[in-house]
C-alpha positions as CSV (number, residue, x, y, z in Angstrom):
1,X,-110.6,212.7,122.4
2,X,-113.4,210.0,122.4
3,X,-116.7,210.3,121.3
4,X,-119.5,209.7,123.9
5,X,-123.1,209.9,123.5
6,X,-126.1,208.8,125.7
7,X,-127.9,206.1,123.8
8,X,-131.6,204.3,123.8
9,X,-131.5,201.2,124.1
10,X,-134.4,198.5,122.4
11,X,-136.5,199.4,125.8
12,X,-135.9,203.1,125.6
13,X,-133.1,203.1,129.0
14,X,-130.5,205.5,128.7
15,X,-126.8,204.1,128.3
16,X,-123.4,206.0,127.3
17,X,-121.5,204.9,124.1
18,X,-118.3,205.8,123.2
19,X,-117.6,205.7,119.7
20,X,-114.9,203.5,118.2
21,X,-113.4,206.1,115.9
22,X,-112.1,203.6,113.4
23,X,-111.3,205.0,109.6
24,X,-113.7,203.1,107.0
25,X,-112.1,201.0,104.2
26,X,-111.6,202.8,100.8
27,X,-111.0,201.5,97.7
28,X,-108.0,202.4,95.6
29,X,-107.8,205.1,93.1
30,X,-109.4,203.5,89.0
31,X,-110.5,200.6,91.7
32,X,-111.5,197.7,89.3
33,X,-114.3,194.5,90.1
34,X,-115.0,191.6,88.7
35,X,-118.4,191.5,89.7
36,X,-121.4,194.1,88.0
37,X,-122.3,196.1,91.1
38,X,-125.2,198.3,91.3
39,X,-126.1,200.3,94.2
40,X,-129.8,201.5,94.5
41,X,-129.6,205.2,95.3
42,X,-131.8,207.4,97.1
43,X,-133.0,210.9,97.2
44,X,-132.7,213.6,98.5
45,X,-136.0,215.5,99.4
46,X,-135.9,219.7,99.7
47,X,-136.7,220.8,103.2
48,X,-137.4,224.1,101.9
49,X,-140.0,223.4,99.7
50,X,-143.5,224.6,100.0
51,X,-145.2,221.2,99.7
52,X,-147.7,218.6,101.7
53,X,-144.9,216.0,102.4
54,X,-147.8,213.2,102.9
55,X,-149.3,214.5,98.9
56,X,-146.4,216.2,97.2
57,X,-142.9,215.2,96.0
58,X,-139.8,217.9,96.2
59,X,-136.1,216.8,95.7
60,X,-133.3,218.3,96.3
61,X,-131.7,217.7,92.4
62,X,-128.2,219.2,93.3
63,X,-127.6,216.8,96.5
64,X,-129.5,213.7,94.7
65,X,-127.1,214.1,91.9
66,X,-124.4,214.7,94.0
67,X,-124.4,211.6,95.9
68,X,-124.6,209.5,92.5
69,X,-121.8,210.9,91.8
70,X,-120.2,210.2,94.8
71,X,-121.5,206.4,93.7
72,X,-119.7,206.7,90.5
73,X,-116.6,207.8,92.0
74,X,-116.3,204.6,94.0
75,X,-116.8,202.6,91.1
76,X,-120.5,201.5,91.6
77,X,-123.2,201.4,89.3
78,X,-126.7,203.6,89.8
79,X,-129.6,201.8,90.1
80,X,-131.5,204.3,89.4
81,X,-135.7,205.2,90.4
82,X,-135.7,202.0,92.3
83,X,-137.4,201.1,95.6
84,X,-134.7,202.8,97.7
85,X,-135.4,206.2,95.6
86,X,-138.9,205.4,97.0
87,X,-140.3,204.8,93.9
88,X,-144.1,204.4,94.4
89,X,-143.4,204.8,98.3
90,X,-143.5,209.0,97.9
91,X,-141.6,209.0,94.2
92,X,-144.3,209.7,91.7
93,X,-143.0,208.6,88.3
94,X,-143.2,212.1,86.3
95,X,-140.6,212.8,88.8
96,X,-139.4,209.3,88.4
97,X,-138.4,210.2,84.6
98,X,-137.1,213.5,85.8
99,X,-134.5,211.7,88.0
100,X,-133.0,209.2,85.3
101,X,-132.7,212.1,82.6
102,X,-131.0,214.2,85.4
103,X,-129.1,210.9,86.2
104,X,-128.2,210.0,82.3
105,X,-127.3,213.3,81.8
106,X,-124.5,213.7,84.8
107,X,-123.6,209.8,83.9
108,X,-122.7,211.3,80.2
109,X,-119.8,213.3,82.7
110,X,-118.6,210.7,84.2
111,X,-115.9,207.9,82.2
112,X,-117.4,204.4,82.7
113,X,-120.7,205.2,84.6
114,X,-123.0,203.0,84.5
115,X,-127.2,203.5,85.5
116,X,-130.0,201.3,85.1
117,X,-133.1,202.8,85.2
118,X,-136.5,201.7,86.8
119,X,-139.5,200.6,84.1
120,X,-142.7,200.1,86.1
121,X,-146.5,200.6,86.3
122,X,-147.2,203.0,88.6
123,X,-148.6,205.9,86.7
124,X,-151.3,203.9,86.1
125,X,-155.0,204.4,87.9
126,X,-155.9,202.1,90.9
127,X,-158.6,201.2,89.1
128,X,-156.9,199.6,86.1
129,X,-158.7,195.6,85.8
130,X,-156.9,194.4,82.6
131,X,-153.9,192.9,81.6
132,X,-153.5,194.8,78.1
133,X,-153.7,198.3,80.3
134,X,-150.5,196.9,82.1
135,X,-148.8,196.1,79.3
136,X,-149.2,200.1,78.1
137,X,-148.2,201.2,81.3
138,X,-144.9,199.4,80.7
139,X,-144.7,200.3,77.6
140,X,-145.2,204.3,78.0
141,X,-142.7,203.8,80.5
142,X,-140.2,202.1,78.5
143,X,-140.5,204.7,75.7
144,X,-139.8,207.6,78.0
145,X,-136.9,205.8,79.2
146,X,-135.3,204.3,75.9
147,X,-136.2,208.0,74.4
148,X,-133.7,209.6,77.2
149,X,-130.9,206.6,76.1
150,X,-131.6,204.7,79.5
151,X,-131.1,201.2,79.6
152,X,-134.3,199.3,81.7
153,X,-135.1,197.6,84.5
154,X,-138.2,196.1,84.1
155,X,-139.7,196.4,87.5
156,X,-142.4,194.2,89.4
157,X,-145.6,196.0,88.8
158,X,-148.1,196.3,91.5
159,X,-151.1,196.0,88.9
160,X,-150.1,192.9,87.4
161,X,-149.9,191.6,90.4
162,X,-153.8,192.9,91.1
163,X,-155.2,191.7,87.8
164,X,-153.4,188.4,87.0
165,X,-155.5,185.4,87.2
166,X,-152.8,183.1,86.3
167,X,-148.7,182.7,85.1
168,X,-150.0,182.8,81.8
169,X,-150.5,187.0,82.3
170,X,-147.2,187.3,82.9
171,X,-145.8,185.4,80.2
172,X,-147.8,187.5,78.1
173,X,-146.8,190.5,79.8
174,X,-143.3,189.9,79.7
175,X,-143.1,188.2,76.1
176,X,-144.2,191.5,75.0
177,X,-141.9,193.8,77.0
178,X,-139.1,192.0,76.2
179,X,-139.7,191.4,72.4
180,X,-139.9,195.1,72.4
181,X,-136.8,196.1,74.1
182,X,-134.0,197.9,72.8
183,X,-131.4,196.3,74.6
184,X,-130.9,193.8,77.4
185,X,-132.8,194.0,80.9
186,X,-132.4,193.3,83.7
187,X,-136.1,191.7,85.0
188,X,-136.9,192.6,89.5
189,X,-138.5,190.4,91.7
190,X,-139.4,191.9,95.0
191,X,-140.6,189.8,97.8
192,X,-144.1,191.0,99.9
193,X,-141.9,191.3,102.7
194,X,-140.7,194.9,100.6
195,X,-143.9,195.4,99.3
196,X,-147.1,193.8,100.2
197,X,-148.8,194.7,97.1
198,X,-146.6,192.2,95.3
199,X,-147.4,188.8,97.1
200,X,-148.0,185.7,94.5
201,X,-146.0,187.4,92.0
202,X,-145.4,185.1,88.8
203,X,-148.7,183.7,89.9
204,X,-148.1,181.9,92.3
205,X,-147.6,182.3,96.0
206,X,-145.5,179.2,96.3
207,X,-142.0,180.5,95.7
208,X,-140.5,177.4,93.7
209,X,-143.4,177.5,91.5
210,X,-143.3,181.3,90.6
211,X,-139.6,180.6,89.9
212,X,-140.5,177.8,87.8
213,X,-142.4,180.4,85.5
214,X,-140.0,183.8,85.6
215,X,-137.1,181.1,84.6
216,X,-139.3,179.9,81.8
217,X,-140.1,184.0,80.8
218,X,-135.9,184.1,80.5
219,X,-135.6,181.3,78.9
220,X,-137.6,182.2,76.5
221,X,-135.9,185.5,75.9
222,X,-131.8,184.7,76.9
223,X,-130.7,187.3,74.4
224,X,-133.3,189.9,75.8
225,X,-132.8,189.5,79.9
226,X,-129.1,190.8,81.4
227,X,-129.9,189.2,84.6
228,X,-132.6,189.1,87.1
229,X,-132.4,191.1,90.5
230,X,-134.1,188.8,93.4
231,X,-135.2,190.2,96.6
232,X,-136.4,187.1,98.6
233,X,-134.1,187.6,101.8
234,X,-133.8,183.8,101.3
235,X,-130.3,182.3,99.8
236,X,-130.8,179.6,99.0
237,X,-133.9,180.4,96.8
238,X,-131.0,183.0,95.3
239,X,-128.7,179.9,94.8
240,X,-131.0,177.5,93.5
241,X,-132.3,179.8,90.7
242,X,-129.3,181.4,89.7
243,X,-127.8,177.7,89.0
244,X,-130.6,177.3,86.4
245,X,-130.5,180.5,84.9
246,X,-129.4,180.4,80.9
247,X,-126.1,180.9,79.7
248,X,-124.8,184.3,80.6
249,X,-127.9,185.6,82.3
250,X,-126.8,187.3,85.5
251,X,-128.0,186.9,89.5
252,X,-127.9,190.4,90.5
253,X,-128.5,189.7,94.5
254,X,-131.1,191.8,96.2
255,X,-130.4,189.8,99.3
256,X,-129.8,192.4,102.0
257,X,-129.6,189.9,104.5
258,X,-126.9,187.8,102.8
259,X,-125.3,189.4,100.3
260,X,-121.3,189.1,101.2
261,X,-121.4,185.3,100.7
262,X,-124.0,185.6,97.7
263,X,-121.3,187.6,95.7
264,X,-118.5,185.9,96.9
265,X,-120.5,182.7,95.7
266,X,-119.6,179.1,96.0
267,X,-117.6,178.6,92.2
268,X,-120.7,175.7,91.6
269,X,-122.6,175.1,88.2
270,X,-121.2,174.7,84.3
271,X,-121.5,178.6,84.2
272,X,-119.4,181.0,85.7
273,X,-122.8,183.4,86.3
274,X,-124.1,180.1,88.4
275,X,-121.3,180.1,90.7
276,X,-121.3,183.5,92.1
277,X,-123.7,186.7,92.5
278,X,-123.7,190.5,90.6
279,X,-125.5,192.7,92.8
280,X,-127.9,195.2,92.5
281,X,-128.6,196.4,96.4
282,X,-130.1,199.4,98.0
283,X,-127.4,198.5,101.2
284,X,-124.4,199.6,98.9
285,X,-125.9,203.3,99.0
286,X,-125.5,203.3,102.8
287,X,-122.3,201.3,103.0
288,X,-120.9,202.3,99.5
289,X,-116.8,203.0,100.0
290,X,-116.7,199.2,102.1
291,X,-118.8,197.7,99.5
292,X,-116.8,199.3,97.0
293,X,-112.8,198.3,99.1
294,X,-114.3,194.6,99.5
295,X,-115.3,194.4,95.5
296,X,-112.2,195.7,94.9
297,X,-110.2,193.3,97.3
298,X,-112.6,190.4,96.1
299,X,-111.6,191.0,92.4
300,X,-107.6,190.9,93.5
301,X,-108.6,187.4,94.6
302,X,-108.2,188.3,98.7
303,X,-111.5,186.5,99.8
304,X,-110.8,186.9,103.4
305,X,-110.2,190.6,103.1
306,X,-113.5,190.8,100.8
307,X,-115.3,189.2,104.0
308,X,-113.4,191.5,106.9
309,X,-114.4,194.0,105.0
310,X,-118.2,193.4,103.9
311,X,-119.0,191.3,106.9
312,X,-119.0,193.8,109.6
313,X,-121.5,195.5,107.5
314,X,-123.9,192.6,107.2
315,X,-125.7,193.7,111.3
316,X,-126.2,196.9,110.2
317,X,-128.1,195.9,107.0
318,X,-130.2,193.3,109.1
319,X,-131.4,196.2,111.3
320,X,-131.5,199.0,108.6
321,X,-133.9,196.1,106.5
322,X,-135.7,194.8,110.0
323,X,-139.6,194.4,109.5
324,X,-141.2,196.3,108.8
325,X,-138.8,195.8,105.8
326,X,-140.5,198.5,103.1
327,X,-139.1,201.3,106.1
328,X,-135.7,200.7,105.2
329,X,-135.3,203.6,102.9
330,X,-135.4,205.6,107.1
331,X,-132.0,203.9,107.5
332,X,-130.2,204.1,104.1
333,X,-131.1,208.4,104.2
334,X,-130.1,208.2,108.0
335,X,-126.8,207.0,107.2
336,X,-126.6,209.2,104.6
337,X,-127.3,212.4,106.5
338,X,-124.8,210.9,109.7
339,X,-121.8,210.7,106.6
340,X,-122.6,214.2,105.8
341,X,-123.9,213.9,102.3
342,X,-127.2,215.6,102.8
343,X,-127.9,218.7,105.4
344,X,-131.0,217.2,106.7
345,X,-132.5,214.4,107.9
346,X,-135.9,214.6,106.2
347,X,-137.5,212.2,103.6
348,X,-139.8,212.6,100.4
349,X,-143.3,211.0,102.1
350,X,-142.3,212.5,105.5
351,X,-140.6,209.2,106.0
352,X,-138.2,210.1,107.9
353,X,-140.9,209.1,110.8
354,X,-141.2,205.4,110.1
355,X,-138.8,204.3,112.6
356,X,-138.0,204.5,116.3
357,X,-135.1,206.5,118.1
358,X,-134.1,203.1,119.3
359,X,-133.7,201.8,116.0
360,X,-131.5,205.0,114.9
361,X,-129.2,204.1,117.7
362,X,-128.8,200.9,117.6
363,X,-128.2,201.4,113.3
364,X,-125.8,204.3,114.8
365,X,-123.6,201.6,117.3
366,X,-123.8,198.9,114.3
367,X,-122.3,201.7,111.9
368,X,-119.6,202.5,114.5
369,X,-118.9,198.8,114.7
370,X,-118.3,198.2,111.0
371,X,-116.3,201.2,110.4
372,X,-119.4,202.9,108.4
373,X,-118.8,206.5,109.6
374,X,-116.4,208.5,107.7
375,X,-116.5,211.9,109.8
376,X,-117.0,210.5,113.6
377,X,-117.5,214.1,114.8
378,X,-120.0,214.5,112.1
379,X,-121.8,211.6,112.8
380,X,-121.7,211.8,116.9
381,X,-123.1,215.7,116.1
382,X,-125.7,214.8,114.2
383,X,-127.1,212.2,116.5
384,X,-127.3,214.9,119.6
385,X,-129.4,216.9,117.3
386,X,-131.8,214.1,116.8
387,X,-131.9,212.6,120.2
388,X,-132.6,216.4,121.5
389,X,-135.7,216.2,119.2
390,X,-137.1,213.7,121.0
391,X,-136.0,215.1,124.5
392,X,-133.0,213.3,125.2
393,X,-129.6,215.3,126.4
394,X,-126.9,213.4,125.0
């Protein structure tokens, strides 16, 4: 029987939508890739919880462990305490270190799991004016981390980019870090369009010459830097630095906007890392078992599947990372509560609220359209119950 709903559209008129129905791609059972692939998971807040939404942090630890599993199972890496977790966006980081040991310690369960775990500043005081007081920051938060057996990702810090004066504070900042590392990291470069607070990052707001200095901080350190994860929205800014990045040294995209012809890559460059994309993207949490069938199809060399597959999902990811683009945590938890791995549809931060019931149904027609929802009735349920919130009978 089909599936119809009463839908907004962008200037808020009512028109039906019948659903599409189609099963989403899987991947095979011990599904292999040739490609490192880290999705960027979120969390699940507690609905129950006796807490200021807006103040206080509560998380649901059975359900936010449970879909990392669910991660796992599909062969995908956890990037784990990231921006998608909302990691200074509601995520506070004493709760930050509680989610990578609960991570680690489920990962321990699980043959082959791999997590990378977010190392950043944001314990530290707003009033913090000097470059050494970053440096500790990173480093308290590096200790916690490498104490729990977590391997880092050295996250763009919000302070550095307050108190820099120049790309000489980073190098120092980073020369430091990495010197001290246990074992290699992977380095994150967030545009402003995620985070405002970042802008001029590297020292520079010219994006060819801030690349010109984080190459230089690898360089400097090949043995120390896995790869560097790029979120720039802007290709060929992904594609020119990757093609100068040392020996080895990884692109993990962040490119939510391009990402199925990033990792598919265009074989150019003396390296093999030069020629294509890894990826590290907080879009593989909300489109996980396609990302995961098109990796898999990709590494039986069947490009065109790898792009039937992956490119349907590229609209959604356009709308889910729309500008505002720092609200697109709303869509990856939306999808996930549609799919049925979390009861509710609330957020740590109360941001559940920070987009429109237009956008939720236009992300719910582009998840129809590429095949994104794996229990139809589910889904088409779940989105009466939110359109009756807001007055509509669907």
């Amino acid at each position: 029987m089909a599936l119809t709903l009463q839908l907004p559209a962008a200037d808020g008129r009512l028109a039906p939508y019948t659903l599409r129905g189609s099963a989403p791609a899987r991947p095979a059972a011990g599904v292999r890739f040739n490609r490192v692939a880290y999705s960027a998971a979120h969390v699940v807040a507690d609905p129950l919880a006796a807490v200021d939404p807006w103040l206080q942090c509560a998380v649901d630890w059975d359900a936010t462990i449970g879909y990392r599993r669910h991660l796992w199972s599909l062969g995908l890496g956890v990037a784990e305490a990231m921006d998608t977790a909302q990691r200074g966006m509601g995520l506070d980081w004493p709760t930050s270190l509680e989610l990578i040991r609960r991570s680690l310690e489920a990962a321990r369960d699980v043959p082959g799991a791999l997590v990378a775990c977010g190392c950043g500043t944001d314990h530290l005081a707003p009033d913090v004016n000097s470059v050494d007081q970053v440096i500790a920051g990173y480093e308290a938060q590096m200790a916690a981390i490498e104490r729990l057996g977590g391997r880092l990702i050295v996250m763009a810090s919000r302070a550095l980019a307050r108190v820099a004066r120049s790309p000489a504070d980073y190098e120092r900042v980073y020369d430091r870090i990495l010197s001290q590392a246990r074992q290699p990291v992977i380095l994150h470069w967030l545009g402003d369009m995620f985070d405002p607070a970042l802008a001029g990052y590297w020292g520079s707001s010219d994006i060819d010459s801030a690349m010109d200095t984080a190459l230089g901080i690898i360089a400097a350190h090949p043995d120390k830097v896995d790869g560097i994860k790029i979120s720039l929205l802007d290709k060929d800014k992904e594609i020119a630095m990757r093609r100068r990045l040392p020996a080895g040294v990884r692109m993990y995209t962040g490119d939510d906007f391009n990402y199925a012809e990033l990792i598919a890559g265009d074989g150019a460059g003396a390296e093999p890392t030069h020629g294509r994309s890894d990826a590290l993207l907080g879009i593989f949490d909300a489109i996980a078992p396609a990302a995961s069938a098109a990796l898999a199809e990709l590494a039986q060399g069947r490009l065109e599947r790898f792009h039937a597959i992956l490119g349907p999902t590229v609209p959604l990811s356009r709308h889910i990372f729309a500008a505002p683009t720092r609200f697109y945590k709303t869509g990856v938890v939306f999808m996930a509560w549609l799919n049925g791995h979390q009861r509710h549809f609330t957020m740590v931060g109360g941001q559940q609220s920070a987009r429109s019931l237009p956008h939720f149904a236009e992300l719910f027609r582009l998840a129809d359209a590429a095949n994104l929802l794996e229990r139809p009735e589910l889904a088409a349920r779940r989105m009466r119950t939110l359109l009756a919130l807001h007055g509509v009978d669907a």
